[in-house]
PAZA-404976 format. One record per residue (C-alpha): residue in one letter; residue number from 1; x, y, z. Coordinates in steps of 0.5 Angstrom, whole numbers, padded with zeros to 4 digits, m for minus. Example, Ala and Ser with C-alpha at 12.3 -4.5 7.8 and 13.67 -1.06 7.14 Angstrom:
SITE   aa     i       x       y       z
SITE    A     1    0025   m0009    0016
SITE    S     2    0027   m0002    0014
This chain:
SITE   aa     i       x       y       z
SITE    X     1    0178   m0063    0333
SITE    X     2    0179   m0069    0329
SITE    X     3    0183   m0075    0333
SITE    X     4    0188   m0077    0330
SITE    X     5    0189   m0085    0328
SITE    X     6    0195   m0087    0325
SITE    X     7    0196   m0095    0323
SITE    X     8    0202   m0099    0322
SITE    X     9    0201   m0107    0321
SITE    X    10    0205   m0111    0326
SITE    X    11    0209   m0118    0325
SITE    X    12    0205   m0124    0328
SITE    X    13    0204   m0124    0335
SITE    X    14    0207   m0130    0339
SITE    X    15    0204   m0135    0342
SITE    X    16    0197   m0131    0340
SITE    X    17    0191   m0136    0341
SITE    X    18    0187   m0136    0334
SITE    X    19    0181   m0138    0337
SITE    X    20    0180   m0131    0339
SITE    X    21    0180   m0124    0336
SITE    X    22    0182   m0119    0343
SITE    X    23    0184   m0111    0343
SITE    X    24    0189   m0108    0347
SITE    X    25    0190   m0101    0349
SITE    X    26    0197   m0099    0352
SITE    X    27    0200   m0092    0353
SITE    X    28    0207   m0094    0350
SITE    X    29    0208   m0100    0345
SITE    X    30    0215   m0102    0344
SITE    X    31    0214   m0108    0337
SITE    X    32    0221   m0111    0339
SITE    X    33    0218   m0112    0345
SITE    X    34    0212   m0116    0344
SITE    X    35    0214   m0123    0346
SITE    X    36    0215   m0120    0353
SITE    X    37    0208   m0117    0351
SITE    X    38    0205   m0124    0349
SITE    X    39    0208   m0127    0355
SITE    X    40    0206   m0121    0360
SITE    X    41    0199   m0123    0357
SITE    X    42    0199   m0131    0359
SITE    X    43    0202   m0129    0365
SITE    X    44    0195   m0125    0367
SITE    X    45    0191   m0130    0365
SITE    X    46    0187   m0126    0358
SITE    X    47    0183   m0131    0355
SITE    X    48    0180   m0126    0350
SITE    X    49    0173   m0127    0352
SITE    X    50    0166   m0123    0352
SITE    X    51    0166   m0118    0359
SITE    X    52    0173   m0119    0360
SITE    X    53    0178   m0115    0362
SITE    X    54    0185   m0114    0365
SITE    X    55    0189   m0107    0366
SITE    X    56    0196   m0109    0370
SITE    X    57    0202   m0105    0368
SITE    X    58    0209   m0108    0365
SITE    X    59    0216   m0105    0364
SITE    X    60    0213   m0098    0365
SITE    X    61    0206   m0098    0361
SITE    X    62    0199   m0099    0362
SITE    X    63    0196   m0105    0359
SITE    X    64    0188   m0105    0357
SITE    X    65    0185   m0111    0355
SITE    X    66    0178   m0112    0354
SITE    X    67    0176   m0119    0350
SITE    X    68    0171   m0119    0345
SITE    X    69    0168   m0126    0345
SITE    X    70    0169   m0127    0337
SITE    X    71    0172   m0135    0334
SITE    X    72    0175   m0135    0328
SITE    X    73    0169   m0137    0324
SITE    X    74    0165   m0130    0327
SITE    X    75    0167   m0123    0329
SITE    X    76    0162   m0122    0335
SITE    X    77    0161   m0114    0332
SITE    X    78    0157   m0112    0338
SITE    X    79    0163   m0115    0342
SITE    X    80    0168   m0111    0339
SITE    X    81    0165   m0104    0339
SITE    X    82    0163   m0105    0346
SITE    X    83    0171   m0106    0347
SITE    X    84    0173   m0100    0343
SITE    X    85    0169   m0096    0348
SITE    X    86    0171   m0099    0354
SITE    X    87    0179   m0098    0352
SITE    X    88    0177   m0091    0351
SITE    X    89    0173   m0090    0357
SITE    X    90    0180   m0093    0360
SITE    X    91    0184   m0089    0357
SITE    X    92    0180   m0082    0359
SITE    X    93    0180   m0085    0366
SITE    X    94    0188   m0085    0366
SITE    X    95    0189   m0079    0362
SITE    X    96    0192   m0082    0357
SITE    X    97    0192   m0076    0351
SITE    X    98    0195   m0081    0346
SITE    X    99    0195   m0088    0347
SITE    X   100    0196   m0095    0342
SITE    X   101    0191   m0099    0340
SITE    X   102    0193   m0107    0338
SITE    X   103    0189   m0111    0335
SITE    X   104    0189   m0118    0335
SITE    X   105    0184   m0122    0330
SITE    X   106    0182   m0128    0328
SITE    X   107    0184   m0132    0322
SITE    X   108    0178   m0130    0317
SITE    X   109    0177   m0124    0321
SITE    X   110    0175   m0118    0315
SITE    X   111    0180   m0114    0317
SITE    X   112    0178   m0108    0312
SITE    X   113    0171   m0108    0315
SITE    X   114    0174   m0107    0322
SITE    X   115    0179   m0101    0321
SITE    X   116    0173   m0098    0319
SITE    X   117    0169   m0101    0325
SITE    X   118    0174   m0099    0330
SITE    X   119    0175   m0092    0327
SITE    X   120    0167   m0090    0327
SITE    X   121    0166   m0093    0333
SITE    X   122    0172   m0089    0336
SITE    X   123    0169   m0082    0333
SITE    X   124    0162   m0084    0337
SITE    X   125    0165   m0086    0343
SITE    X   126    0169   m0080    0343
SITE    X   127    0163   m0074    0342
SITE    X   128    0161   m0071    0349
SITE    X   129    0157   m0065    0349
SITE    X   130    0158   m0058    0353
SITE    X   131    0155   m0054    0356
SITE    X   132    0152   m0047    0353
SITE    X   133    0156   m0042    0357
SITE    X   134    0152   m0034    0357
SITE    X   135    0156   m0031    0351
SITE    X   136    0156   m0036    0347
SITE    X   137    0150   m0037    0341
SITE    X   138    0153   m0045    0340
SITE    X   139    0158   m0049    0345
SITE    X   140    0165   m0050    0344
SITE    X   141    0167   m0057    0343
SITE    X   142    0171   m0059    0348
SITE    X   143    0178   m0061    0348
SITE    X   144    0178   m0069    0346
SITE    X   145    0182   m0072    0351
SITE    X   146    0184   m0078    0347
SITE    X   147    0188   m0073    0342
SITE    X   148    0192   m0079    0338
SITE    X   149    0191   m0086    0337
SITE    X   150    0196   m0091    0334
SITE    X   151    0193   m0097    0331
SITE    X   152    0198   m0104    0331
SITE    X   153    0194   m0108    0327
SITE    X   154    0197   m0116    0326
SITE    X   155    0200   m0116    0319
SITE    X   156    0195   m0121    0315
SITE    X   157    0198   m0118    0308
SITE    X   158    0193   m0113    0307
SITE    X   159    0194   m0106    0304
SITE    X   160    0196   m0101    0308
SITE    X   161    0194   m0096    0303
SITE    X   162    0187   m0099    0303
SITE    X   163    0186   m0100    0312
SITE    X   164    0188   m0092    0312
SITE    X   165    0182   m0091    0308
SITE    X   166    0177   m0094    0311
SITE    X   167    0180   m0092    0317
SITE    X   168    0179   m0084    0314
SITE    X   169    0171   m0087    0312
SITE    X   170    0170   m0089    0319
SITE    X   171    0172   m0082    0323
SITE    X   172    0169   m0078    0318
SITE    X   173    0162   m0083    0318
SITE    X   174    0163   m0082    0326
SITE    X   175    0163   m0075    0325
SITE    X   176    0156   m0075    0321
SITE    X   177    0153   m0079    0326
SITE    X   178    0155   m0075    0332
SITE    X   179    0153   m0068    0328
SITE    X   180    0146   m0071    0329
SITE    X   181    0148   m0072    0337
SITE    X   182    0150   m0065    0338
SITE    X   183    0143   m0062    0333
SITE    X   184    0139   m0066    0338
SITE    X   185    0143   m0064    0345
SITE    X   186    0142   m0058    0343
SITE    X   187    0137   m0053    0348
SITE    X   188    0130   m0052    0344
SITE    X   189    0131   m0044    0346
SITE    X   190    0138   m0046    0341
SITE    X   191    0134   m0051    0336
SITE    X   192    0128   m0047    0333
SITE    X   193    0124   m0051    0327
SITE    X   194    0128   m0045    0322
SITE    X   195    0135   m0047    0325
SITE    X   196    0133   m0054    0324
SITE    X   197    0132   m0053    0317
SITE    X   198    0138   m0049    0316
SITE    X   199    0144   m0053    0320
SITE    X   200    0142   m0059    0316
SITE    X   201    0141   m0055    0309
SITE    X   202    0148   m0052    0310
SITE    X   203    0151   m0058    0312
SITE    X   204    0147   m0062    0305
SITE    X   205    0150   m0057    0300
SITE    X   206    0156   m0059    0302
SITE    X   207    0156   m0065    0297
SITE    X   208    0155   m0066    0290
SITE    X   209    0148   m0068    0286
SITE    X   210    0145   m0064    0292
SITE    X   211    0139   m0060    0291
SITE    X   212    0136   m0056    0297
SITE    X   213    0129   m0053    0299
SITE    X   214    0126   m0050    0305
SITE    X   215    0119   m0049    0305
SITE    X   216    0115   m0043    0310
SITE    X   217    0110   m0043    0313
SITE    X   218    0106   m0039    0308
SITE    X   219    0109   m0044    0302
SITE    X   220    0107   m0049    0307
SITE    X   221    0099   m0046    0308
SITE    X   222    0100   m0046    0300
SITE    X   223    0102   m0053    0298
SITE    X   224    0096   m0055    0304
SITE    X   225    0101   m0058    0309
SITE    X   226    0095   m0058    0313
SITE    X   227    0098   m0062    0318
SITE    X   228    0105   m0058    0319
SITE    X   229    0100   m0052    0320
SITE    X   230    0096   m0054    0325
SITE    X   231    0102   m0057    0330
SITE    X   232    0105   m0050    0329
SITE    X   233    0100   m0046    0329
SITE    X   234    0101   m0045    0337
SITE    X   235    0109   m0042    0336
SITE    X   236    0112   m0036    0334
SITE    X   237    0117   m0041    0331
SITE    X   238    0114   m0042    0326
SITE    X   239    0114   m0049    0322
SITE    X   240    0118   m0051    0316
SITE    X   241    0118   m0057    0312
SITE    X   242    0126   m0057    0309
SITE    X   243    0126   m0063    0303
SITE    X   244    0134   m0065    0301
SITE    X   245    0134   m0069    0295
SITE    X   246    0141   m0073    0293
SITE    X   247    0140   m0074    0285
SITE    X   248    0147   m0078    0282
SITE    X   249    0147   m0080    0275
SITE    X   250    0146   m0086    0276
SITE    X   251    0140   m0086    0280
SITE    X   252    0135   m0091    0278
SITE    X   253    0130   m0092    0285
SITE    X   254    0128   m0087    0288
SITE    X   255    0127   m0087    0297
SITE    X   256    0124   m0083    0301
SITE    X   257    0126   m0081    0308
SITE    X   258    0122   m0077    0313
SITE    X   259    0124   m0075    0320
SITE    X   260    0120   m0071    0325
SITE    X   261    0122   m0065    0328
SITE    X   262    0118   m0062    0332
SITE    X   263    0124   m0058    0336
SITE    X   264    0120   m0058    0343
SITE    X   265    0114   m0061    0344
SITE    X   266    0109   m0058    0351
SITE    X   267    0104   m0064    0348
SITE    X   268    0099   m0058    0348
SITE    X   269    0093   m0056    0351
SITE    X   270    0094   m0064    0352
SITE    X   271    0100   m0062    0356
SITE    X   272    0105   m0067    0358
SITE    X   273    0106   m0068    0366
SITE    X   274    0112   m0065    0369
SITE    X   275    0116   m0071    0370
SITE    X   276    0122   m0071    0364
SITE    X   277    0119   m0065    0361
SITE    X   278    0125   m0062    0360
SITE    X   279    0127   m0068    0356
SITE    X   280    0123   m0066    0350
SITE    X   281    0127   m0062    0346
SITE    X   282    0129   m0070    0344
SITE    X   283    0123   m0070    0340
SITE    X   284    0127   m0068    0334
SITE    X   285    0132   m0073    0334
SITE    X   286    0128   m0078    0328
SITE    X   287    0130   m0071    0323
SITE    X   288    0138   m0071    0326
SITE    X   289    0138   m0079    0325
SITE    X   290    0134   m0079    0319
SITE    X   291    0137   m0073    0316
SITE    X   292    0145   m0076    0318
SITE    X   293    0143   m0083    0314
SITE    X   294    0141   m0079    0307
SITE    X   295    0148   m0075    0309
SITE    X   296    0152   m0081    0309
SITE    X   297    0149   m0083    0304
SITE    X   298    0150   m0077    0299
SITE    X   299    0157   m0077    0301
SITE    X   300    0160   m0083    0299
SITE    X   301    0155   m0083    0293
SITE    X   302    0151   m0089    0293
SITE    X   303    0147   m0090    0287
SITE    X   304    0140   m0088    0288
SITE    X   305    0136   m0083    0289
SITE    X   306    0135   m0080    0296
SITE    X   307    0130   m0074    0298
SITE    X   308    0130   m0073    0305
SITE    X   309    0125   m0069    0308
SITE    X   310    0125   m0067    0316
SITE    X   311    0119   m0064    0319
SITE    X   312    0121   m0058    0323
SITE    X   313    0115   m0056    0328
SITE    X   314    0115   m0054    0336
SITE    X   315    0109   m0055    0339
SITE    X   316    0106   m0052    0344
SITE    X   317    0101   m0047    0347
SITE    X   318    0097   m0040    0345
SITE    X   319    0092   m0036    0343
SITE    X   320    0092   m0039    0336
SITE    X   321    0094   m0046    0339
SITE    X   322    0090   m0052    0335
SITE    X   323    0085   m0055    0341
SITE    X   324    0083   m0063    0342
SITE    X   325    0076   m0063    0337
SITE    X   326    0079   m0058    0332
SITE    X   327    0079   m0062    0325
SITE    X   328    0083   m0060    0319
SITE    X   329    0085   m0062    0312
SITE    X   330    0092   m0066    0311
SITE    X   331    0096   m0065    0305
SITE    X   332    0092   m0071    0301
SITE    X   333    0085   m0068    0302
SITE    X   334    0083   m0073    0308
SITE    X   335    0081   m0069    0314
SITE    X   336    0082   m0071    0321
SITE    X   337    0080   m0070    0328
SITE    X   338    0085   m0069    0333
SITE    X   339    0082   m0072    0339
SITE    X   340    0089   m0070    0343
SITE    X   341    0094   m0065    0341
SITE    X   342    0100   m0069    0345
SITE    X   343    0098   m0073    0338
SITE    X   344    0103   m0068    0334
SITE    X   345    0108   m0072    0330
SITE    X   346    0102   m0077    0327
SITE    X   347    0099   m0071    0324
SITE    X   348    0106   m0067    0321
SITE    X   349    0109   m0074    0318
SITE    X   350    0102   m0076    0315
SITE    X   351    0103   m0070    0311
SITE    X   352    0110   m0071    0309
SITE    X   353    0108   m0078    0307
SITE    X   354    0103   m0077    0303
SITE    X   355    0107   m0072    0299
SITE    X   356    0112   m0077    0298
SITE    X   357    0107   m0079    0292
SITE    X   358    0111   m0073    0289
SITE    X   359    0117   m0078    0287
SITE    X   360    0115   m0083    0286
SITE    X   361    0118   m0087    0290
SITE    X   362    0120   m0094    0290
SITE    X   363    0120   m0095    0298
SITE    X   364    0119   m0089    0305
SITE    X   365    0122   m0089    0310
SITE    X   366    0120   m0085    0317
SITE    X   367    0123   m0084    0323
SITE    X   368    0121   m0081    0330
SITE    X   369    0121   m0081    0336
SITE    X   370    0113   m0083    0336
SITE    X   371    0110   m0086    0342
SITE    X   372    0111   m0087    0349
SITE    X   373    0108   m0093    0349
SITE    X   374    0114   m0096    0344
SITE    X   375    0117   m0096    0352
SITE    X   376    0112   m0101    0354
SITE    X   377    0114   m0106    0348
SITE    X   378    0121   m0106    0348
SITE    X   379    0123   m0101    0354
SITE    X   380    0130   m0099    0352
SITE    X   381    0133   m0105    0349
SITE    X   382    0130   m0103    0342
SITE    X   383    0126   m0100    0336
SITE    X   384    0120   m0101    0334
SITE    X   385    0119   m0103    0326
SITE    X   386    0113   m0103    0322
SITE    X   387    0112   m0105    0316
SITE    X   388    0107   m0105    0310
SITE    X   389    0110   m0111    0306
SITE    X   390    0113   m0117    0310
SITE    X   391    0118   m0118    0306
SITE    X   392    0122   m0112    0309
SITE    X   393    0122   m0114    0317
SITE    X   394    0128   m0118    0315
SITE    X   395    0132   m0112    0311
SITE    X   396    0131   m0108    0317
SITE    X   397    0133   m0113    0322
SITE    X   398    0139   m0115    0318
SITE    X   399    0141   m0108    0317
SITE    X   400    0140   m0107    0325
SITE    X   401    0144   m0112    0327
SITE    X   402    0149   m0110    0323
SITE    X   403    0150   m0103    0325
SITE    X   404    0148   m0106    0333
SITE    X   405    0141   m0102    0333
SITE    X   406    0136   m0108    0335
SITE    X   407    0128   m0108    0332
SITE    X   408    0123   m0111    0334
SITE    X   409    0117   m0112    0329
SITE    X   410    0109   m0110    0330
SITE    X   411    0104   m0112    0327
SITE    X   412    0099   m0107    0325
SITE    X   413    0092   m0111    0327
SITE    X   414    0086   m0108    0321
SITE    X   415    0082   m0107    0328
SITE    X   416    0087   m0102    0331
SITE    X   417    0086   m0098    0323
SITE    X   418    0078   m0099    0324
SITE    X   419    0080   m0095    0331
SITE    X   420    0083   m0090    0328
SITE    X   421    0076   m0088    0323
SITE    X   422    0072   m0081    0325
SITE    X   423    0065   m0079    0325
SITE    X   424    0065   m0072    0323
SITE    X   425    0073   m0074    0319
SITE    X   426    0076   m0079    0315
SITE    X   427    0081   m0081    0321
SITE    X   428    0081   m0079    0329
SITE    X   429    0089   m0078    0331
SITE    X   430    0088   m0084    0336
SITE    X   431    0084   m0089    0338
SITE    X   432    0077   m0086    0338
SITE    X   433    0075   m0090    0343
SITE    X   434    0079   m0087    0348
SITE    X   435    0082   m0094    0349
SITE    X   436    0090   m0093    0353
SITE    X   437    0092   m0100    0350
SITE    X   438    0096   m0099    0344
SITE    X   439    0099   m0093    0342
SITE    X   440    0104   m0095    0338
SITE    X   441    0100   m0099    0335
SITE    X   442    0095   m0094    0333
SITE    X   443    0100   m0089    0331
SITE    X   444    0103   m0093    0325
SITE    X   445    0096   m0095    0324
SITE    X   446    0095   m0088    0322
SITE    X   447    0101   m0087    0318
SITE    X   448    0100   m0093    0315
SITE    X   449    0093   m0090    0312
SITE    X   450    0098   m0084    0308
SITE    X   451    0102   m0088    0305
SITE    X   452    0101   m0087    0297
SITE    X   453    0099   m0094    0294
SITE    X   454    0104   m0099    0291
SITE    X   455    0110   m0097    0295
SITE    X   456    0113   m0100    0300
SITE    X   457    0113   m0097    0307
SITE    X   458    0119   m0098    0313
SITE    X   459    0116   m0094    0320
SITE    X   460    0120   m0093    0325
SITE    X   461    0118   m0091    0333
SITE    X   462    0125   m0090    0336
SITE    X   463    0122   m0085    0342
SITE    X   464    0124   m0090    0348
SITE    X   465    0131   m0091    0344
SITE    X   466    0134   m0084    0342
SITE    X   467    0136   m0080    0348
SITE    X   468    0139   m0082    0355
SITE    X   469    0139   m0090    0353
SITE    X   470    0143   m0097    0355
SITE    X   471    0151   m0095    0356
SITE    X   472    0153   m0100    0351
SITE    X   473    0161   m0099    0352
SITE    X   474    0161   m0094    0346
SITE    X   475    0156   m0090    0346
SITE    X   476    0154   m0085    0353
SITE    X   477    0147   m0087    0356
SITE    X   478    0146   m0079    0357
SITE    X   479    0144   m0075    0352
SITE    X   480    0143   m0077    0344
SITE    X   481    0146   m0083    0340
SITE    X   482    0144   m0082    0334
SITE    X   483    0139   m0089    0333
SITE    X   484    0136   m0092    0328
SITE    X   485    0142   m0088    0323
SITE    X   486    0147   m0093    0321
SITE    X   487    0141   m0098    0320
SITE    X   488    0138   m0093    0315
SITE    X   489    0144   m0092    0312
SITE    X   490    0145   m0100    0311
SITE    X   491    0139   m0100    0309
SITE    X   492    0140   m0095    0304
SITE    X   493    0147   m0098    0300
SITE    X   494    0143   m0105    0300
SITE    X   495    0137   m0102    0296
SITE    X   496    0143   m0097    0291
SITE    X   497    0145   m0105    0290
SITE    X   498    0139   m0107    0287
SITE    X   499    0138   m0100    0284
């Protein structure tokens, strides 16, 4: 069920402070009374900065207001989305099922660029996730609260036409990304590597200049995906390798992008402890995110050429489970020797990266939920990003900060590769010294070492920022959130512009 957006352009604002860009919520908005609405403003003392909030009632209505600490010269984004949600959140509380949102903005502010803000942060802040009940295969969305919104924006000679489409950009971007929300809140008895495979490829084929191919488990022993085989070996789930690739006319580049799906992870007989293990059927969040950025990106026809590759596995226990000492082939010819089976998500992306050769591709982009240690670097206040070209950190950060989705940069020291050699294989699956210390570390070591030569290399460990995360006002701290897909999707238009 879609909400409802409907926008109108309002006379200027009375006595409105330009030094701030402030959004208010009310239940019932009346524009011939908006002097009386300017004064009942000043009266409660709104300045519109960061953090700050009023709800008083006036004249019968309910006022929200949350400031969002943006100056003429500067929209402070994350400010703003974090007031959005908060309005929303607002608006739940007091069983609003429609309500008027005014915006205020700066003089310089881009008023097209944040009616589509406001609308894709609407959309994720509206997504929740029901309960599976006994007869049903899948959940049933449950009712939206807030069933219509009607945006007042302060007449700053824009074109309506334009702000409505941008408005109807922002919902349907929001609604891509809540679509990898509802894959990884997904039950791992309702999400086997199979329907990973074909949920995302029904919903690719939808779009144009798409091509789709899933690859089993016997074409998977056939092609030497040995790294995806022996993962799975342990499931009567078999694995899959779903490769969507996005071909427009006027495709130049190529880039690949990588998600690792392993639907549930047991760890193994390197099993996981007890505590949070129910938690891992979030071990598939790097393919929902990645597989939503490639989607986005097909849908609004950027320019390049995407092939997007997800790697769907469960790796669990059984008589033909891989065991810690077994060695196997990977797809490039190198033989690895896996120390510790709960190492699994190194050892399908390896697989995948190198056989990324086969585009010819201009840049790869992986994303997983790879490590525990990536919470020991940056808890849950960012991503991990490693990178084989310096020159990528920037783009990466700048993509994040746009999106609100923060990384933090980790170097990959030439001893952690060294650690990562074997005496009966070319590479261990972790530091073969048995070392605790830098995990993360030595996991994009590894990967590292598949990258095909000449191509540039973005990884990105989100394990400790996918799921159960930071309320940041917009998005829940329960459940998924689809991190690091609006920096892809970023990342992606700013490469399609240089193709």
């Amino acid at each position: 069920m879609k909400t409802k957006i409907n926008i109108e352009l309002l006379p200027c604002l009375p006595n409105h402070k330009e030094s701030y860009f402030s959004l208010i919520a009310e239940n019932a908005f009346d524009p011939s009374s908006i002097t009386k609405f300017a004064s009942d403003l000043k009266e409660e003392g709104f300045l519109g900065t960061s953090k700050e909030k009023k709800i008083f009632t006036s004249n019968n209505r309910i006022i929200i207001a949350y400031g969002t600490d943006s100056t003429n010269d500067n929209l402070n984004l994350s400010g703003f989305r974090k007031a959005i949600g908060k309005v929303i959140s607002e608006a739940k509380d007091q069983n609003l099922s429609s309500i008027n949102v005014e915006i205020y903005p700066t003089q310089n502010s881009d008023i097209e660029y944040i009616s589509f803000v406001f609308a894709e942060t609407v959309t994720l802040a509206l997504y929740s996730f029901e309960h599976i009940y006994s007869n049903q295969i899948f959940p049933q969305k449950r009712p939206i609260c807030v069933e219509e919104i009607k945006l007042f924006i302060q007449n700053t000679n824009q074109n309506l036409e334009s702000l409505s489409k941008n408005i109807s950009n922002g919902i349907d971007r929001g609604q891509s990304l809540n679509f990898a929300r509802y894959l990884s809140d997904l039950p791992s008895n309702q999400l086997r590597p199979k329907d990973l495979s074909l949920l995302t490829k029904e919903k690719f084929t939808q779009l144009k200049f798409t091509n789709s191919t899933i690859l089993d488990k016997i074409e998977l022993e056939k092609q030497g995906f040995g790294g995806i085989i022996a993962v799975g070996k342990g499931s009567i789930y078999e694995p899959h390798l779903a490769i969507f690739d996005y071909n427009p006319p006027s495709a130049k580049d190529t880039i690949v992008l990588i998600g690792k799906g392993v639907t549930f992870d047991t760890g193994g007989y390197s099993i996981k402890s007890k505590k949070h293990h129910n938690e891992m059927k979030y071990d598939m969040c790097g393919a929902a995110n990645v597989f939503s950025a490639a989607y986005i990106a097909a849908k609004e026809e950027f320019p390049v050429r995407i092939v997007c590759m997800l790697a769907c596995v469960e790796n669990t226990i059984g008589d033909y489970a891989q065991r810690p000492s077994d060695v196997y082939k990977a797809w490039n010819g190198k033989l690895v020797d896996v120390y510790n089976t709960d190492a699994e998500g190194r050892l399908i992306l390896a697989d995948v990266i190198a056989f990324a050769a086969s585009f010819s591709p201009k840049i790869i982009i992986d994303i997983a939920t790879l490590t525990g240690g990536a919470s020991q670097i940056a808890s849950n206040m960012a991503g991990i990003l490693c990178v084989n070209n310096d020159s990528l950190i920037s783009d990466v950060k700048k993509a994040g900060a746009l999106a609100g989705e923060k990384f933090i940069n980790l170097e990959i020291l030439p001893e952690a590769t060294e650690n990562i050699k074997g005496t009966v294989s070319d590479y261990t699956n972790m530091n073969n010294k048995w070392n605790d210390g830098a995990a993360t570390m030595h996991a994009a070591a590894f990967l590292k070492e598949f990258v095909p030569q000449n191509v540039d290399w973005i990884h990105m460990d989100i394990a400790s920022m996918s799921y159960n995360g930071r309320n940041n006002g917009y998005l829940s701290s329960e459940g998924a959130n689809s991190f690091g897909s609006r920096t892809i999707v970023n990342l992606l238009k700013k490469y399609s512009e240089l193709n």
